[in-house]
NUMAR-933978 format. One record per residue (C-alpha): residue in three letters; x, y, z. Coordinates in pm, whole numbers. Example, Ala and Ser with C-alpha at 12.3 -4.5 7.8 and 13.67 -1.06 7.14 Angstrom:
BEGIN
<r rest="Ala" u="1230" v="-450" w="780"/>
<r rest="Ser" u="1367" v="-106" w="714"/>
end
This chain:
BEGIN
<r rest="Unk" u="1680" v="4075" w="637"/>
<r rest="Unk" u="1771" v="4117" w="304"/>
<r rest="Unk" u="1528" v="4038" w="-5"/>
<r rest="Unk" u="1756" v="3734" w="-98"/>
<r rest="Unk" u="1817" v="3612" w="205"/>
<r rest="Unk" u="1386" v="3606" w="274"/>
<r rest="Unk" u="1357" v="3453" w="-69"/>
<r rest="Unk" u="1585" v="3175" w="16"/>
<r rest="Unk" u="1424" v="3125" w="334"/>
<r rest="Unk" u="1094" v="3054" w="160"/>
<r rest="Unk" u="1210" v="2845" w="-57"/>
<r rest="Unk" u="1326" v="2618" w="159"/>
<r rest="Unk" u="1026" v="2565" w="361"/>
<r rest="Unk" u="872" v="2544" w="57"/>
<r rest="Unk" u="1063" v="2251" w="-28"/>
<r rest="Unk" u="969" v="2105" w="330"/>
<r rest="Unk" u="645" v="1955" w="152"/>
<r rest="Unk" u="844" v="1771" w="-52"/>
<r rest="Unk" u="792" v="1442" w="5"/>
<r rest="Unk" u="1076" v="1220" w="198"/>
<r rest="Unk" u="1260" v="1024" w="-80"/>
<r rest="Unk" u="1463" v="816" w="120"/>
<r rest="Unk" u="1178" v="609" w="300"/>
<r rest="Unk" u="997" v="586" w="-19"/>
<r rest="Unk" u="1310" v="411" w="-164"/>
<r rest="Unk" u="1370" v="208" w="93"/>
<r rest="Unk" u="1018" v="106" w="50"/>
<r rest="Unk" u="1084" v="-16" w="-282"/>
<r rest="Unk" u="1370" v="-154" w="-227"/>
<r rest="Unk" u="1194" v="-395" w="53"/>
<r rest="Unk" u="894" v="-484" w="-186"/>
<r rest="Unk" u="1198" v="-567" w="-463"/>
<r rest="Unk" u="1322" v="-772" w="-166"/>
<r rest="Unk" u="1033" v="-976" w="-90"/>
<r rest="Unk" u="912" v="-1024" w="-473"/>
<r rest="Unk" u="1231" v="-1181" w="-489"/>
<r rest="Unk" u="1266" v="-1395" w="-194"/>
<r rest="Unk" u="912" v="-1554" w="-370"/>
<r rest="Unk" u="1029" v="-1577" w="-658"/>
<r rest="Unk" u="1326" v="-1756" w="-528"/>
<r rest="Unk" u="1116" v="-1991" w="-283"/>
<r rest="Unk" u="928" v="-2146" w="-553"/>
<r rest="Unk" u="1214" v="-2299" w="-771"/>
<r rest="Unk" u="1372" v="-2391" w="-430"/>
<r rest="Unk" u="1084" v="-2597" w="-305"/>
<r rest="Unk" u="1091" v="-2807" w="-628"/>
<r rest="Unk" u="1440" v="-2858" w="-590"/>
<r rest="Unk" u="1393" v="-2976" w="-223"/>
<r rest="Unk" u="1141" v="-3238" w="-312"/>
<r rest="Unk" u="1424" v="-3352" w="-510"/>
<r rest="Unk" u="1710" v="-3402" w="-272"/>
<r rest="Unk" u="1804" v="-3719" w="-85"/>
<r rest="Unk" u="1688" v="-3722" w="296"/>
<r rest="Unk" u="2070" v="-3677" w="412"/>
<r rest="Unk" u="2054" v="-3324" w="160"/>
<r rest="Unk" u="1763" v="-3248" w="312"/>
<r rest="Unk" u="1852" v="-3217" w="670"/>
<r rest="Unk" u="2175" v="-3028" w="540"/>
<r rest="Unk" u="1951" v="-2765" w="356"/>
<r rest="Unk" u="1617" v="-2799" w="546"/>
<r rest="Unk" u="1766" v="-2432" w="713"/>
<r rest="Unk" u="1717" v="-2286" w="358"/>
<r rest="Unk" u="1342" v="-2265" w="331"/>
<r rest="Unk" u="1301" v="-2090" w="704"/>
<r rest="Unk" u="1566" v="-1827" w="558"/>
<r rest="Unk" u="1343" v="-1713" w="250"/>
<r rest="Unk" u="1031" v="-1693" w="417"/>
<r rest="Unk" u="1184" v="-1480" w="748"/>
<r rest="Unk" u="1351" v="-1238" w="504"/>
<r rest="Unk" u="1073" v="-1230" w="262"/>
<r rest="Unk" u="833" v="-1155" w="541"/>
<r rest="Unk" u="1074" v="-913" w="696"/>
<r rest="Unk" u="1169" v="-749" w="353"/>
<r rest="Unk" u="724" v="-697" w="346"/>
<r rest="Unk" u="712" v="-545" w="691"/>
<r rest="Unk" u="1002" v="-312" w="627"/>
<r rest="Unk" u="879" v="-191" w="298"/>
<r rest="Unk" u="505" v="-107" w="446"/>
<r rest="Unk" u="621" v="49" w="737"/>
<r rest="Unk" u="859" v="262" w="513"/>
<r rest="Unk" u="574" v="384" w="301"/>
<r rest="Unk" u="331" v="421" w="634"/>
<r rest="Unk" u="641" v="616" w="804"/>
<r rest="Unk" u="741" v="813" w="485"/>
<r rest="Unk" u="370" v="872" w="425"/>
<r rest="Unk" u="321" v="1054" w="802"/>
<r rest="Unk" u="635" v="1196" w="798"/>
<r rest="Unk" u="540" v="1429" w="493"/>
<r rest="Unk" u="186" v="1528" w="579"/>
<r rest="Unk" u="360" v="1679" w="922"/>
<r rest="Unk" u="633" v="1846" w="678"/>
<r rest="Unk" u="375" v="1956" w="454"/>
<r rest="Unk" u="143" v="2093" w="779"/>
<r rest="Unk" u="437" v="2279" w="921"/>
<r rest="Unk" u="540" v="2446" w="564"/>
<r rest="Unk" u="133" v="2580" w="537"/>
<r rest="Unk" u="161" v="2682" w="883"/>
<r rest="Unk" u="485" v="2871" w="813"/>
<r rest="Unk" u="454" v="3027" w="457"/>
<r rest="Unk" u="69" v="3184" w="483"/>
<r rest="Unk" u="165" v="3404" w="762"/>
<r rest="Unk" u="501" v="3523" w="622"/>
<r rest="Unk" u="463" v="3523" w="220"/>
<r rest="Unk" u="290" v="3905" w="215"/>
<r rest="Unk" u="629" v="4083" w="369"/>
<r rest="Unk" u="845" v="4055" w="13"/>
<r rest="Unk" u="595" v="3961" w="-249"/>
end
């Protein structure tokens, strides 16, 4: 194996400790969600004291809708961080396990 090809190698399972980006996002993008769907629920629920009873039944679907996706956008999010969070400490296990026992041949 060539010098190159070993450093290349290295690098890469160096870069296995790298935290997972996409979860992380995803995360965010969940709490953005559910921030959101509050933010939305409380100008809605003024407005829905407002409406006649017939508008009421017509809409009354409306306030079950923010709170189920808010809730679900809050569950998604945390177990994106908890998943993103265990996925990387076994990443970053397997790199240590890896790199210790083969960094001494080329450097």
């Amino acid at each position: 194996m060539s010098h190159r090809t070993w450093t290349t190698l290295c690098e890469r399972v160096q870069n296995l400790s790298d935290p997972i980006r996409h979860s992380v996002a995803l995360g965010w993008s969940c709490v953005g969600l559910a921030g959101g769907g509050i933010l939305a629920l409380l100008p809605w629920l003024a407005a829905y004291k407002q409406l006649t009873p017939d508008d009421k039944l017509e809409f009354s679907w409306i306030t079950p809708a923010i709170v189920v996706t808010t809730i679900a956008a809050g569950v998604l999010g945390a177990y994106s961080f908890w998943i993103g969070r265990i996925i990387g400490e076994d990443r970053q296990r397997h790199a240590r396990q890896v790199l210790p026992g083969t960094g001494h041949q080329y450097t």
